[in-house]
N, CA, C and O atoms as a GROMACS GRO file, in nm:
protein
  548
    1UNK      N    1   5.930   3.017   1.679
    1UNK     CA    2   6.041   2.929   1.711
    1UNK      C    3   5.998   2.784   1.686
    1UNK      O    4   5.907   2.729   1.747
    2UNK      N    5   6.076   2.726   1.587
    2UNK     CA    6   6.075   2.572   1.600
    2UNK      C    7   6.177   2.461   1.654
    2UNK      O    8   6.296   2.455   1.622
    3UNK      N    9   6.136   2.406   1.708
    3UNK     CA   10   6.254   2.285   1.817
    3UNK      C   11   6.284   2.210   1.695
    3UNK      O   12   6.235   2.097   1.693
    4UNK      N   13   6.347   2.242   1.602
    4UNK     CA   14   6.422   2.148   1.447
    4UNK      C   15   6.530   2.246   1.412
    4UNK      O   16   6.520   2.368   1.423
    5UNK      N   17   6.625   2.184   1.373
    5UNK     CA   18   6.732   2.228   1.296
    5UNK      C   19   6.647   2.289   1.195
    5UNK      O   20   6.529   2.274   1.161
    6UNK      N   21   6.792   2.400   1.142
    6UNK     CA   22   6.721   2.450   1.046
    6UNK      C   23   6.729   2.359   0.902
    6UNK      O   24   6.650   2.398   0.817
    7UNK      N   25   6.797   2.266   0.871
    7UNK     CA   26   6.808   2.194   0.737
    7UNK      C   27   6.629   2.126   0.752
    7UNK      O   28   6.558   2.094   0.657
    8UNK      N   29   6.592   2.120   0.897
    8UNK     CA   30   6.462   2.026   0.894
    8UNK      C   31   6.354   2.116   0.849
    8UNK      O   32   6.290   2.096   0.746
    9UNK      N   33   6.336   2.213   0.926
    9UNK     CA   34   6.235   2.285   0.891
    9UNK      C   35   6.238   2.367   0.741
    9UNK      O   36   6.129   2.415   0.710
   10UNK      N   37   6.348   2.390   0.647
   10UNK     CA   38   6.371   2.399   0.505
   10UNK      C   39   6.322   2.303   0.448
   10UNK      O   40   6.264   2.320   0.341
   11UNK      N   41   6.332   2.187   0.500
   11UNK     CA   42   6.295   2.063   0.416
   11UNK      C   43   6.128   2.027   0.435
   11UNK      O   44   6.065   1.962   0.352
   12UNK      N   45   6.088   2.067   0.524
   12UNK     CA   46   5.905   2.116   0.553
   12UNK      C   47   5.876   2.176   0.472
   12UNK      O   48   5.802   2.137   0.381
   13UNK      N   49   5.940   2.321   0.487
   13UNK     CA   50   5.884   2.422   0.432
   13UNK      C   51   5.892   2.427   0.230
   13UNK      O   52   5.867   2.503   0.137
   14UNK      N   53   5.930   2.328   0.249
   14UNK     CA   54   5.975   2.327   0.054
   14UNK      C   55   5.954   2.199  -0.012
   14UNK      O   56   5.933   2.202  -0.133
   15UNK      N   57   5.956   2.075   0.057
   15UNK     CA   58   5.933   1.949  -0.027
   15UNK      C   59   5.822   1.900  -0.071
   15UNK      O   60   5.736   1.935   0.010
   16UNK      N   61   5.777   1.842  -0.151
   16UNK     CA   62   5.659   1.869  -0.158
   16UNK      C   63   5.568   1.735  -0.050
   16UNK      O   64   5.446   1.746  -0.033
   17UNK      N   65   5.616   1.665  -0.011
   17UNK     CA   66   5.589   1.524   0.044
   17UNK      C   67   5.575   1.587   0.165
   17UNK      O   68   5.466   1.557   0.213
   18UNK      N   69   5.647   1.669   0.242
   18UNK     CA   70   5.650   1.740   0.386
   18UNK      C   71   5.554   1.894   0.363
   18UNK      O   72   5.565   1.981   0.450
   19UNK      N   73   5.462   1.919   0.245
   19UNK     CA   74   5.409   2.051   0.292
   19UNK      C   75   5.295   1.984   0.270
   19UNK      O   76   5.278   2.092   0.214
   20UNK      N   77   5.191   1.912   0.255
   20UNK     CA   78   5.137   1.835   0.200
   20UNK      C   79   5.061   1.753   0.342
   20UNK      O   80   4.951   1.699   0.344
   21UNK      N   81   5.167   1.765   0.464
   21UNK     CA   82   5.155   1.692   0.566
   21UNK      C   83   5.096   1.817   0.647
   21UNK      O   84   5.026   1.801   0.747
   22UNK      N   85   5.118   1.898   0.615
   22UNK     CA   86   5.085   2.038   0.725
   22UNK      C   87   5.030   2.166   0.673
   22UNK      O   88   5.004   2.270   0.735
   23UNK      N   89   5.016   2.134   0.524
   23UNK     CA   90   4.977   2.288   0.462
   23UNK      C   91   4.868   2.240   0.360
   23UNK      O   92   4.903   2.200   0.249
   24UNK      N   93   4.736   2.245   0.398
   24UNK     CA   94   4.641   2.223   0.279
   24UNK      C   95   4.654   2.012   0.345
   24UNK      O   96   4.695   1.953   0.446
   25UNK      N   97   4.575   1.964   0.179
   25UNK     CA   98   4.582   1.863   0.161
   25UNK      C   99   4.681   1.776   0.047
   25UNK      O  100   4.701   1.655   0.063
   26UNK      N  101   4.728   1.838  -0.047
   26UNK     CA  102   4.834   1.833  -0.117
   26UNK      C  103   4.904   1.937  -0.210
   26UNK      O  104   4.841   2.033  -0.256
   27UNK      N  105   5.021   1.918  -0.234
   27UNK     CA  106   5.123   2.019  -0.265
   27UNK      C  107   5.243   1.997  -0.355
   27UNK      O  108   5.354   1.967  -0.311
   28UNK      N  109   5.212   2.017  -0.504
   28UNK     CA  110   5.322   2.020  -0.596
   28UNK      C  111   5.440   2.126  -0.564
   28UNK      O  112   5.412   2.236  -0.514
   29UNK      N  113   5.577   2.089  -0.595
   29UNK     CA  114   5.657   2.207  -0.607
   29UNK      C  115   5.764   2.199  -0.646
   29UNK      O  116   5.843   2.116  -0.600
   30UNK      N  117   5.806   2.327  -0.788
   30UNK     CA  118   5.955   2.263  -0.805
   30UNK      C  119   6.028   2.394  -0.769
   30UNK      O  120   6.020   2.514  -0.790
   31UNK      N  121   6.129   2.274  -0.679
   31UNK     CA  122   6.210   2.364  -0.577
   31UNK      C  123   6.317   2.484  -0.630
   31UNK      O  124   6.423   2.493  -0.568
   32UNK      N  125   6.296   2.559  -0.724
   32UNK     CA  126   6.363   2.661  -0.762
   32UNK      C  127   6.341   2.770  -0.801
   32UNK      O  128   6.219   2.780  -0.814
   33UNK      N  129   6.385   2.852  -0.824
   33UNK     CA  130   6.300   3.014  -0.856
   33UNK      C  131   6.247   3.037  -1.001
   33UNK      O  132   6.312   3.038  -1.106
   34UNK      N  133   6.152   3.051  -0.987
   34UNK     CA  134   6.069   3.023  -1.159
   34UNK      C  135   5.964   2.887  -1.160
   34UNK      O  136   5.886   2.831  -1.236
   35UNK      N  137   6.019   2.874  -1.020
   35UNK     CA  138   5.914   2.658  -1.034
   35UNK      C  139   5.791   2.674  -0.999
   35UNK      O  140   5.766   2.730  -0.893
   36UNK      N  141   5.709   2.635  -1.068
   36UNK     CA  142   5.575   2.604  -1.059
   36UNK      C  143   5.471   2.514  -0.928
   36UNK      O  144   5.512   2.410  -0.876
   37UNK      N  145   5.365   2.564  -0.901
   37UNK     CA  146   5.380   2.455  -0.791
   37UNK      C  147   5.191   2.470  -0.767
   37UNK      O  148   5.141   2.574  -0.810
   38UNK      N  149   5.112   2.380  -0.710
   38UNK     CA  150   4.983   2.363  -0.639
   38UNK      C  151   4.993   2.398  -0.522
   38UNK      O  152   5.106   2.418  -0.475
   39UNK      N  153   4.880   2.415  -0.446
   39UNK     CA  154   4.862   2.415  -0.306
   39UNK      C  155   4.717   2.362  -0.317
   39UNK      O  156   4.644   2.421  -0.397
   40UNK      N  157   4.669   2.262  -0.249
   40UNK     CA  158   4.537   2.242  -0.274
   40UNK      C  159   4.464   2.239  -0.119
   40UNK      O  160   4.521   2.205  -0.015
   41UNK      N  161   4.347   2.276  -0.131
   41UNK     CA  162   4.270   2.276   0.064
   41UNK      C  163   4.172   2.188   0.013
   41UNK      O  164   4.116   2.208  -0.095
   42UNK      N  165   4.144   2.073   0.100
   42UNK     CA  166   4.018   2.043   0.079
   42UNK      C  167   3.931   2.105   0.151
   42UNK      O  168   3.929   2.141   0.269
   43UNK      N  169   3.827   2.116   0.027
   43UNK     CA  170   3.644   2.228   0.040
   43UNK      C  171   3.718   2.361  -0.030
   43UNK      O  172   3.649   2.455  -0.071
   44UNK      N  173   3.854   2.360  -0.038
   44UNK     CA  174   3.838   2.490  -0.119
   44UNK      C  175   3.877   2.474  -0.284
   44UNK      O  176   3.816   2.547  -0.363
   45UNK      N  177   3.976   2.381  -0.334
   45UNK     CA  178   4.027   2.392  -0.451
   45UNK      C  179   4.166   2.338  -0.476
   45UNK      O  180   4.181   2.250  -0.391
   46UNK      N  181   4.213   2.341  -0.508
   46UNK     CA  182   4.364   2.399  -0.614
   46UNK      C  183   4.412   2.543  -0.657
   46UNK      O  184   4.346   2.613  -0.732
   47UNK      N  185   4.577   2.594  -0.584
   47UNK     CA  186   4.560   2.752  -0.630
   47UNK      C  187   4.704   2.692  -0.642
   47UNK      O  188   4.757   2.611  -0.566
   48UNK      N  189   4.774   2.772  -0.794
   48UNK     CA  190   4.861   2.797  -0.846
   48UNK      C  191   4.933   2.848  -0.786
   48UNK      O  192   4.894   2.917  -0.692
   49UNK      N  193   5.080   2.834  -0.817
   49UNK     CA  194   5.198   2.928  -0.711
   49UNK      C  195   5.287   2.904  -0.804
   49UNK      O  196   5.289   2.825  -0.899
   50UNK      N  197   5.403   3.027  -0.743
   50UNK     CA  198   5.531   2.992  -0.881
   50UNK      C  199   5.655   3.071  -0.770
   50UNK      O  200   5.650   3.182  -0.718
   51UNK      N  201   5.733   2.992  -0.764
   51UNK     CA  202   5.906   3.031  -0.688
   51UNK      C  203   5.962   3.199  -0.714
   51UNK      O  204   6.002   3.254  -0.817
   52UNK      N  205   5.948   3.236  -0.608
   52UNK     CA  206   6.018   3.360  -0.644
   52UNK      C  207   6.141   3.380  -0.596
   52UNK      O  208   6.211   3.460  -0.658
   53UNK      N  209   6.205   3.304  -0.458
   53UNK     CA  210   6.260   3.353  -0.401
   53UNK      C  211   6.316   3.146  -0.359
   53UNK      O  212   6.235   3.058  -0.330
   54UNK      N  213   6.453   3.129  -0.371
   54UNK     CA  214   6.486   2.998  -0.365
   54UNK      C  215   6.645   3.001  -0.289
   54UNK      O  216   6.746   2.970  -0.352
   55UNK      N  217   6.647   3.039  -0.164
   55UNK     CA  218   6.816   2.998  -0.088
   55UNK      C  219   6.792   2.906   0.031
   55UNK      O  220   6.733   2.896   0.138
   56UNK      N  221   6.874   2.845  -0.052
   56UNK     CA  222   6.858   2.687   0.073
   56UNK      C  223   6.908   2.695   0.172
   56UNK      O  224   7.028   2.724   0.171
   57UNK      N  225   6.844   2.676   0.297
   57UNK     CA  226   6.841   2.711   0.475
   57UNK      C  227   6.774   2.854   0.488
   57UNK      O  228   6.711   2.887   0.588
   58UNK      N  229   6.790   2.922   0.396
   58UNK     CA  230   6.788   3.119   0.461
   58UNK      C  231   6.616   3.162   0.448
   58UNK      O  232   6.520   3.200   0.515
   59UNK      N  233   6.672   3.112   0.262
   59UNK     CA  234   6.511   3.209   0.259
   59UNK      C  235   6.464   3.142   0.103
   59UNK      O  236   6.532   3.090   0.015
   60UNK      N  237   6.274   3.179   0.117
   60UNK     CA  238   6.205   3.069   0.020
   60UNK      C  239   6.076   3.154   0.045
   60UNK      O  240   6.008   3.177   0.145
   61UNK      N  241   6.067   3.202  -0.127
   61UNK     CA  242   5.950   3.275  -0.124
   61UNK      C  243   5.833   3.226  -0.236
   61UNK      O  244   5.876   3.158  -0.329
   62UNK      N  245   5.746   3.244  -0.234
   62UNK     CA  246   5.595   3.168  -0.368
   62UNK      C  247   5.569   3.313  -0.357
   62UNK      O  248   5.613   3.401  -0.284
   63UNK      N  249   5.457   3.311  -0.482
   63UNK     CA  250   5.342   3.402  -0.517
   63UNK      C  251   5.266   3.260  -0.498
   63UNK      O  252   5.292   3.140  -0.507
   64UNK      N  253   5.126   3.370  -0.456
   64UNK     CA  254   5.019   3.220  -0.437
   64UNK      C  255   4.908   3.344  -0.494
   64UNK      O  256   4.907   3.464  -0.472
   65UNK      N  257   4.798   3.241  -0.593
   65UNK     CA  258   4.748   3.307  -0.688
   65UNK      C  259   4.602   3.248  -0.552
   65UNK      O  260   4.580   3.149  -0.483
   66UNK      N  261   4.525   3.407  -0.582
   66UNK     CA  262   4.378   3.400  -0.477
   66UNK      C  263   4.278   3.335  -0.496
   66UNK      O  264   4.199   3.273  -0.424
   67UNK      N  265   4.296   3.372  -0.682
   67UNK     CA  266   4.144   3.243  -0.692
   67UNK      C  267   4.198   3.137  -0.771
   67UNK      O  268   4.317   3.151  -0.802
   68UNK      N  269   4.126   3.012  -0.818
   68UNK     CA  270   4.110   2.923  -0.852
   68UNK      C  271   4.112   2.944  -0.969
   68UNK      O  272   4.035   3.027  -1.018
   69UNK      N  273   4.191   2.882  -1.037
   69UNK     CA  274   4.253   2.913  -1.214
   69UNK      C  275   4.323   3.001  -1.221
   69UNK      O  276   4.384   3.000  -1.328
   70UNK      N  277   4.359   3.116  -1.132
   70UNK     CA  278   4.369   3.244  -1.178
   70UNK      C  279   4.571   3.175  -1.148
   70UNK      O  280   4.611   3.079  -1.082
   71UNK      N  281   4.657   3.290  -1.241
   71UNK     CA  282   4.805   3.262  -1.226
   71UNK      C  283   4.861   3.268  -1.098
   71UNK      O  284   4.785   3.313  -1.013
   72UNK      N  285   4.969   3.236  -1.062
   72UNK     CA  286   5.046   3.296  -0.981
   72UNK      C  287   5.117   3.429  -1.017
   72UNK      O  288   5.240   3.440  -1.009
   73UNK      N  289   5.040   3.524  -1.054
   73UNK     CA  290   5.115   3.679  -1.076
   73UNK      C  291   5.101   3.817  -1.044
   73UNK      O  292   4.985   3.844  -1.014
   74UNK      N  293   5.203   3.944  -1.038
   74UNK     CA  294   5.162   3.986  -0.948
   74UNK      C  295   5.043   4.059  -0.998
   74UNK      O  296   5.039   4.079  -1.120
   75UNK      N  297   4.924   4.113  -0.906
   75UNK     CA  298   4.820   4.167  -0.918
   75UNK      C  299   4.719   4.070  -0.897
   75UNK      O  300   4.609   4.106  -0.854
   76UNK      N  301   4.756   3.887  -0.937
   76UNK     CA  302   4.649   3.803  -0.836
   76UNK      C  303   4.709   3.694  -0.777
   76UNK      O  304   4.706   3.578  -0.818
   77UNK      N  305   4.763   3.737  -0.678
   77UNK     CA  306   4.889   3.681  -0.601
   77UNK      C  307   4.912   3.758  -0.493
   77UNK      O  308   4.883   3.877  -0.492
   78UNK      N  309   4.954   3.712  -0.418
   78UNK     CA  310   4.999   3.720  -0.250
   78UNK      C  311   5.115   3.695  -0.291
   78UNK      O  312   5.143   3.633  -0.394
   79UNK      N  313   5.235   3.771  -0.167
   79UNK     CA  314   5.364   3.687  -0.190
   79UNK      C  315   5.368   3.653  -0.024
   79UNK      O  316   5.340   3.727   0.071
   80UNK      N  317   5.407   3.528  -0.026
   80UNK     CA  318   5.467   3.461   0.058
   80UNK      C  319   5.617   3.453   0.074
   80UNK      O  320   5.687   3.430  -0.025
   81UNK      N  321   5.677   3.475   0.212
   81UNK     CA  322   5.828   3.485   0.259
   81UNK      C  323   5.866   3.408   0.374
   81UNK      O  324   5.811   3.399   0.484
   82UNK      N  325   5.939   3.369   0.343
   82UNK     CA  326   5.963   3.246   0.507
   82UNK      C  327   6.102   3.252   0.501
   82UNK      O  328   6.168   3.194   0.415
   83UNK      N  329   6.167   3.344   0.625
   83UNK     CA  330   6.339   3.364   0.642
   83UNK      C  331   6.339   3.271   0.766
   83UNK      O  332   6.253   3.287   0.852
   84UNK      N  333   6.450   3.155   0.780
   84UNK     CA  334   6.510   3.103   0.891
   84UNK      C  335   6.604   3.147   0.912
   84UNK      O  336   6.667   3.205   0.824
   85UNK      N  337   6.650   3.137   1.044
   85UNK     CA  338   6.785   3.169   1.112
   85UNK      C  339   6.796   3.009   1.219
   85UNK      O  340   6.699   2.941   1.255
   86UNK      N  341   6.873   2.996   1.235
   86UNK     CA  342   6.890   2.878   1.312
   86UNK      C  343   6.933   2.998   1.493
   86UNK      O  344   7.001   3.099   1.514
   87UNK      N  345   6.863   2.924   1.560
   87UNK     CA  346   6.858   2.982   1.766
   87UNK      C  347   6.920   2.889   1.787
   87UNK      O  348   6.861   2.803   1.721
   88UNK      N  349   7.022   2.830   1.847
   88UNK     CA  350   7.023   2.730   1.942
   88UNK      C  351   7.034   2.611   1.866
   88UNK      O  352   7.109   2.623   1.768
   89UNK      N  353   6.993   2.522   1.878
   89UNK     CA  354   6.920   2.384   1.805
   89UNK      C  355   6.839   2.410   1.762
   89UNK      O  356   6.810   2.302   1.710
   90UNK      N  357   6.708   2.524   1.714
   90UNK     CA  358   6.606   2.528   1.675
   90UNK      C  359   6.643   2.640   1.559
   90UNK      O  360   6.756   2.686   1.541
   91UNK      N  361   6.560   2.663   1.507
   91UNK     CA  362   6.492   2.774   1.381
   91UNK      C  363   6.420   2.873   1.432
   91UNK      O  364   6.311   2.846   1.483
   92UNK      N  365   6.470   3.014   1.428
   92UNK     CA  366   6.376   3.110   1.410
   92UNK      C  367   6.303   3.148   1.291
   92UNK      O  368   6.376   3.196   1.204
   93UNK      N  369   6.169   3.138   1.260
   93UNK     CA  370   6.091   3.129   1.122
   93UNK      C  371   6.031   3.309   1.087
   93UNK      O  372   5.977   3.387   1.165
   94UNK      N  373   6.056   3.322   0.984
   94UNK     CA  374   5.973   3.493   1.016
   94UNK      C  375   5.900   3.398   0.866
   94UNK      O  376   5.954   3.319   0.789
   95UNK      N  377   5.757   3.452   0.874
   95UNK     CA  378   5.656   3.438   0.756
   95UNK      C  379   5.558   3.593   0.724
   95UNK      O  380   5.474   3.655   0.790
   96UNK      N  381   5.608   3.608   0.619
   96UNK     CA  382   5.535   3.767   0.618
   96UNK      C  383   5.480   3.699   0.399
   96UNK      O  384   5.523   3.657   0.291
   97UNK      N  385   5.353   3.744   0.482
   97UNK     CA  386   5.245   3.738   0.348
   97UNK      C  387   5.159   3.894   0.304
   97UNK      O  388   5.083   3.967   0.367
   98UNK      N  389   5.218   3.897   0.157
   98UNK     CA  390   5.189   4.084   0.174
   98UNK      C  391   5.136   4.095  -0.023
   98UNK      O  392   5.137   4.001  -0.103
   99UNK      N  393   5.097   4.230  -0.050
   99UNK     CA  394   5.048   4.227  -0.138
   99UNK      C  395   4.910   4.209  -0.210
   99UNK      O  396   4.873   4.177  -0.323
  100UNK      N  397   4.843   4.252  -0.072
  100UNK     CA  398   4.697   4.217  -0.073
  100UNK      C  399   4.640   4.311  -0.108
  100UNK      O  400   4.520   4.323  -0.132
  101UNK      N  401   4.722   4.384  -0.116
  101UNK     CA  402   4.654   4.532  -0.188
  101UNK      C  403   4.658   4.544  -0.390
  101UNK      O  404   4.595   4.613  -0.471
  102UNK      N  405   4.729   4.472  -0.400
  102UNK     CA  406   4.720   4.466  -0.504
  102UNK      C  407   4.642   4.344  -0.552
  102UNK      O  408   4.674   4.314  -0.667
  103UNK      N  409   4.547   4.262  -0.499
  103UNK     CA  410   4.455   4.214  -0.534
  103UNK      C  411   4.354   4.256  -0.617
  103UNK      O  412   4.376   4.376  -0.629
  104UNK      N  413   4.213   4.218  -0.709
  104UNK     CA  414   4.124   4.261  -0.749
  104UNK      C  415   4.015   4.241  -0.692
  104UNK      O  416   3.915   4.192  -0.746
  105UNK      N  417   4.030   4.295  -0.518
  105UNK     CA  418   3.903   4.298  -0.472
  105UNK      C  419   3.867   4.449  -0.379
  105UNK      O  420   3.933   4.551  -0.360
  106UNK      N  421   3.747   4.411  -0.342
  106UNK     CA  422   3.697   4.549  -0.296
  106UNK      C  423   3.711   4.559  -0.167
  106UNK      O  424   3.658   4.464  -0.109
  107UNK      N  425   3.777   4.662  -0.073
  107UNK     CA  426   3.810   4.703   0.059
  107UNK      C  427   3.712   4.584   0.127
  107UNK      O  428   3.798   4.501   0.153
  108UNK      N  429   3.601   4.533   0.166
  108UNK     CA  430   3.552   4.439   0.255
  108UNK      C  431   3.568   4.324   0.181
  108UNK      O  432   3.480   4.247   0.218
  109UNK      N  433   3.635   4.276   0.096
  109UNK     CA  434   3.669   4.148   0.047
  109UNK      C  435   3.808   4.177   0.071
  109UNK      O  436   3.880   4.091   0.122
  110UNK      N  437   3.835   4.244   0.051
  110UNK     CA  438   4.030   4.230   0.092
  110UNK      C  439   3.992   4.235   0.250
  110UNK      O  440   3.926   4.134   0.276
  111UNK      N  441   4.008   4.305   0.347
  111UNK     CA  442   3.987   4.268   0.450
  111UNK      C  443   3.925   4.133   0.503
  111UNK      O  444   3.970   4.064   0.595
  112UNK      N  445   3.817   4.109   0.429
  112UNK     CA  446   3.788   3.968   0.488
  112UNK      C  447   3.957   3.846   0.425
  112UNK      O  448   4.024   3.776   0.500
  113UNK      N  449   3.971   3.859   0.318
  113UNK     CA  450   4.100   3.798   0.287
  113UNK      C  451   4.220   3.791   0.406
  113UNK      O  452   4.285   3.707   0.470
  114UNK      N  453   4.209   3.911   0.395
  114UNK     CA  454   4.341   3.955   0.496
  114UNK      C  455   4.320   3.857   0.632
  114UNK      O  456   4.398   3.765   0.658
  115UNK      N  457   4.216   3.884   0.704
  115UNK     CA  458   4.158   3.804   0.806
  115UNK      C  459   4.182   3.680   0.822
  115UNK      O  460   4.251   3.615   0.901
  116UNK      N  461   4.101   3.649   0.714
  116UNK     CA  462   4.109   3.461   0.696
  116UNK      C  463   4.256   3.408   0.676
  116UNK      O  464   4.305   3.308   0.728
  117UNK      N  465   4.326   3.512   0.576
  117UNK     CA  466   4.487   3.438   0.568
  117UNK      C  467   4.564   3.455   0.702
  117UNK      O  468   4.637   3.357   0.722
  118UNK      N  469   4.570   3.540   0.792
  118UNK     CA  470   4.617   3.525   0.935
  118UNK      C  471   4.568   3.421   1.033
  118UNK      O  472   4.627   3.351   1.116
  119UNK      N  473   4.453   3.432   1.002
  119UNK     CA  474   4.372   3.298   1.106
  119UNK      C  475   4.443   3.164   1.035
  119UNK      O  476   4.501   3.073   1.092
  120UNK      N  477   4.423   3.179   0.914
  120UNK     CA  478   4.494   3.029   0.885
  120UNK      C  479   4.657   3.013   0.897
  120UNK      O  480   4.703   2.899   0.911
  121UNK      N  481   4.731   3.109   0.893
  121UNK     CA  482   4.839   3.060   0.905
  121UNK      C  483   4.842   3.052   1.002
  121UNK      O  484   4.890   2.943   1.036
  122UNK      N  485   4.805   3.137   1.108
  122UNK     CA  486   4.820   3.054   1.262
  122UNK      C  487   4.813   2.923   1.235
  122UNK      O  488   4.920   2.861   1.233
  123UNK      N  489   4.673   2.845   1.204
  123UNK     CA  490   4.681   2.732   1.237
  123UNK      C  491   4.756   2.624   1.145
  123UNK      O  492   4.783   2.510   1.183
  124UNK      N  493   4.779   2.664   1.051
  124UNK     CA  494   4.863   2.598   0.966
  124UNK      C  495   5.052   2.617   0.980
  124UNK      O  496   5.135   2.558   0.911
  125UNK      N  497   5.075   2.701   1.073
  125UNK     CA  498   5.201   2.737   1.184
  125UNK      C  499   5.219   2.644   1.223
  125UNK      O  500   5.303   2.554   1.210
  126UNK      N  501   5.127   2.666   1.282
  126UNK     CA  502   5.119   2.532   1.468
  126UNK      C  503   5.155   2.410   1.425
  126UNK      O  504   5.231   2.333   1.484
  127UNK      N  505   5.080   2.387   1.284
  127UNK     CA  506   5.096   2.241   1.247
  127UNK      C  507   5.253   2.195   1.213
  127UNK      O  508   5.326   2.106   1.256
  128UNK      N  509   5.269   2.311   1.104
  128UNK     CA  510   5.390   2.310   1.055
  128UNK      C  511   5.524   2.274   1.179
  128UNK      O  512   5.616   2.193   1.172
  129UNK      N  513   5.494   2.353   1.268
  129UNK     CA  514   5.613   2.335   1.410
  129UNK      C  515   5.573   2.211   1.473
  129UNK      O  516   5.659   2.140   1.524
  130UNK      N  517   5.477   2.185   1.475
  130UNK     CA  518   5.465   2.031   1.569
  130UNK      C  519   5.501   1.927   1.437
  130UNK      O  520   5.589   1.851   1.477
  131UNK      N  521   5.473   1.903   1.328
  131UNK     CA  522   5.524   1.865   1.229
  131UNK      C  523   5.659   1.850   1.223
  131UNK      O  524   5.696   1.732   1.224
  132UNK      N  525   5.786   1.974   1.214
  132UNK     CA  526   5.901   1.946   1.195
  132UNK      C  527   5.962   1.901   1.336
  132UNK      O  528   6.061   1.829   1.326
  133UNK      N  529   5.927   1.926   1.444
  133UNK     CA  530   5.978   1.911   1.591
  133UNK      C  531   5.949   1.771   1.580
  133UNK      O  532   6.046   1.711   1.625
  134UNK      N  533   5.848   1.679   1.538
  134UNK     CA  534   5.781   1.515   1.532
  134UNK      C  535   5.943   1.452   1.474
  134UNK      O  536   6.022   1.380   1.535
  135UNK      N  537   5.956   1.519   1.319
  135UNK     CA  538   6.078   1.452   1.250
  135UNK      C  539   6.185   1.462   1.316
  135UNK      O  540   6.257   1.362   1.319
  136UNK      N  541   6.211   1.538   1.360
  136UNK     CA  542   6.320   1.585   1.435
  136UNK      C  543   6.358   1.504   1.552
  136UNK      O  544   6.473   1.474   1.586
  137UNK      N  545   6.241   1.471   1.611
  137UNK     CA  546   6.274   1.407   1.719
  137UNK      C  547   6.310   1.261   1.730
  137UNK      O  548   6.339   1.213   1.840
   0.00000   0.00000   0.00000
């Protein structure tokens, strides 16, 4: 649950000036299905992503490519899904990241993957909701 309208937290979750503030250290993206886009962490890199999924308020999906150079496609790619519903005055957010099986790694490297991408979106959640609830307010 986020304390933001839902036009606010769409506009987090997709611009590139507002993901940039809460996701990684900077973040290209063009906002449509087929659009190309960065995600960069500092200490880790730059990883490719590309629009799969583009409805404004509802729903907004990437492939995010695992390693460094490698495409955004499927077999080295994650897909990322983020459905809002608007509660109240706030946003209900569902984020489901899947497709890890079709990675090119070996059962204790996918698991460690798997791991690390839950731990981080927690904390890259948290940010994201105290982030849009800040604008909002």
């Amino acid at each position: 649950m986020v304390a933001a309208p839902v036009q606010r937290v769409w506009d987090v979750l997709t611009e590139p000036q507002h993901i940039g503030q809460w996701f990684g250290s900077r973040a290209e993206l063009e906002p449509r299905v087929g659009g190309d886009g960065v995600l960069e962490f500092e200490g880790h890199g730059a990883f490719k992503s590309s629009v799969v999924r583009f409805d404004p308020t509802s729903h907004f999906s990437y492939r995010w490519a695992n390693k460094i150079g490698a495409e955004a496609v499927p077999g080295l790619s994650t897909l990322v899904e983020f459905t809002l519903e608007p509660d109240g005055g706030g946003t209900k957010l569902r984020v489901v990241e899947s497709e890890f099986d079709t990675l090119p790694l070996t059962g204790p490297e996918r698991e460690q993957e798997i791991a690390e991408h839950i731990r981080g979106w927690r904390e890259e959640l948290d940010e994201m909701r105290v982030y849009a609830e800040q604008l909002a307010g």
